[in-house]
Each structure stands twice: as C-alpha cells, then as structure tokens.
N, C-alpha and C positions, 0 to 999 in steps of 0.2 A: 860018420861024424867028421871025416875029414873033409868031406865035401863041400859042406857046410861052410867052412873057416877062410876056403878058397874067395868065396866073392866076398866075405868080410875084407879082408884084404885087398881084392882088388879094388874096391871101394874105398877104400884107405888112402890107396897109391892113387887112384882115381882123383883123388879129393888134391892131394899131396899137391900131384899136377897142376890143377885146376890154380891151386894159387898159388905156385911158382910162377906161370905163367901171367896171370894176371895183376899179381904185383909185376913183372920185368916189364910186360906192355905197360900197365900205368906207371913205368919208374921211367919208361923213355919217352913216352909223353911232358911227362914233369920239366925234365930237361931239356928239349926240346922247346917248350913253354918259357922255362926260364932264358933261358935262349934269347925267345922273341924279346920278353920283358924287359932286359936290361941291355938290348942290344940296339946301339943308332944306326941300324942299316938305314934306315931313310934317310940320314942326314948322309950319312958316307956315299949312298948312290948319289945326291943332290952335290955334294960337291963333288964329285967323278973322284974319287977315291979307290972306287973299286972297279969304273968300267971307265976309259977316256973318251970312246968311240963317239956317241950321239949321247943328246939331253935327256935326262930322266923324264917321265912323263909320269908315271904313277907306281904309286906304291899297292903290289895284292897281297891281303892277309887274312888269314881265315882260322877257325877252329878247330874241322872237322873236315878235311884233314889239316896238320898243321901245317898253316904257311905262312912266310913271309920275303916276300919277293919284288924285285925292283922292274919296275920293264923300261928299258929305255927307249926313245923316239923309232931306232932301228927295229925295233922288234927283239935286241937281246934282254937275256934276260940275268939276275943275279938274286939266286935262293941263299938264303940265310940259315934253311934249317937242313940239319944234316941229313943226307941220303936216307939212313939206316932209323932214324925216328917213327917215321908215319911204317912204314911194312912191320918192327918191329912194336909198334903198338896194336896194330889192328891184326899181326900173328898170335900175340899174346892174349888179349884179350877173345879174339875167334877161337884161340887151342882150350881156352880155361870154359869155353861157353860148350867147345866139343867134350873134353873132360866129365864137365858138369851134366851134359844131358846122358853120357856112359855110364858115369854113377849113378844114374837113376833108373838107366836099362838093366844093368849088373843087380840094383837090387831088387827090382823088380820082377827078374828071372828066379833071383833065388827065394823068393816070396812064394809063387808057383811052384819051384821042388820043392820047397820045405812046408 
C-alpha cells in the first residue's frame, strides 16, 4: 500500500513544478513585454541618447524571442530588453513542459504495478 501513495505524490510534486515554472517563465515574458510596450527606445536611439557614436539606422523587434533593439550605422547595437527575460522564459516554460511529460510517465508506470 505504501507503494502505491509514492507516485500519487510524485505526481503531485510533478504537477506543483510544472506550474511554478510556467507561471515564472510567463511572468518574465510579461515584463519583458511591458518593457517593450511602454518604452521609447526608438526615439532615445534616434536622438543618440543612449549611443553618440554613429546614426541609428533601424530599429529589431520581435516576439519570439523577445526583442527590442537599436542598430546603429556602425554595427552597434543597444537591446532594451533585460539579459535574464528570454532564457528565463523559454527555462520556465521548457522545465514545466519536462515536468508535465514526468507526470504522465510517473503515472503511467504506476498504472502498470497497480
């Protein structure tokens, strides 16, 4: 009987995981998001606010992963969004997706003993 109550549980903690993880990845997406939303990096690169070097040339922005980036005439560049965003979104979201397929091995194992 005791054996039994083990993968209940681990299942549980399995689960647990799963959406820790996947709320913290879509919580630092969010802000990251908000970020771009409410932030004038284009205009700040355009008036050299943030680089003096050479002219802006164009602004990259993207979804998937998140960006938002200035490139100037030199080839520098000036990212708006924090380092720590894009790794811990697609950590978060990868560990809850690894989570989620162990809960389903876990009970699937104990379907077989039991």
């Amino acid at each position: 009987m005791a054996t039994s109550a083990r993968p209940g549980r681990a299942r549980t903690a399995l689960r647990v995981c799963a959406w820790v993880l996947f709320v913290t990845g879509i919580g630092a997406y969010a802000l990251g998001l908000l970020g771009v939303l409410i932030s004038e990096t284009d205009e700040a690169c355009s008036q050299k606010l943030v680089y003096e070097g050479a002219d802006f040339r164009e602004m990259r922005t993207g979804l998937v992963p998140l960006e938002n980036t200035c490139v100037f005439e030199d080839g520098t560049t000036y990212a708006d969004i924090p380092g720590w965003v894009n790794p811990l979104f697609f950590g978060g979201v990868g560990g809850a997706l690894v989570c989620v397929v162990a809960a389903v091995l876990v009970g699937r194992s104990a379907g077989k003993r039991g």
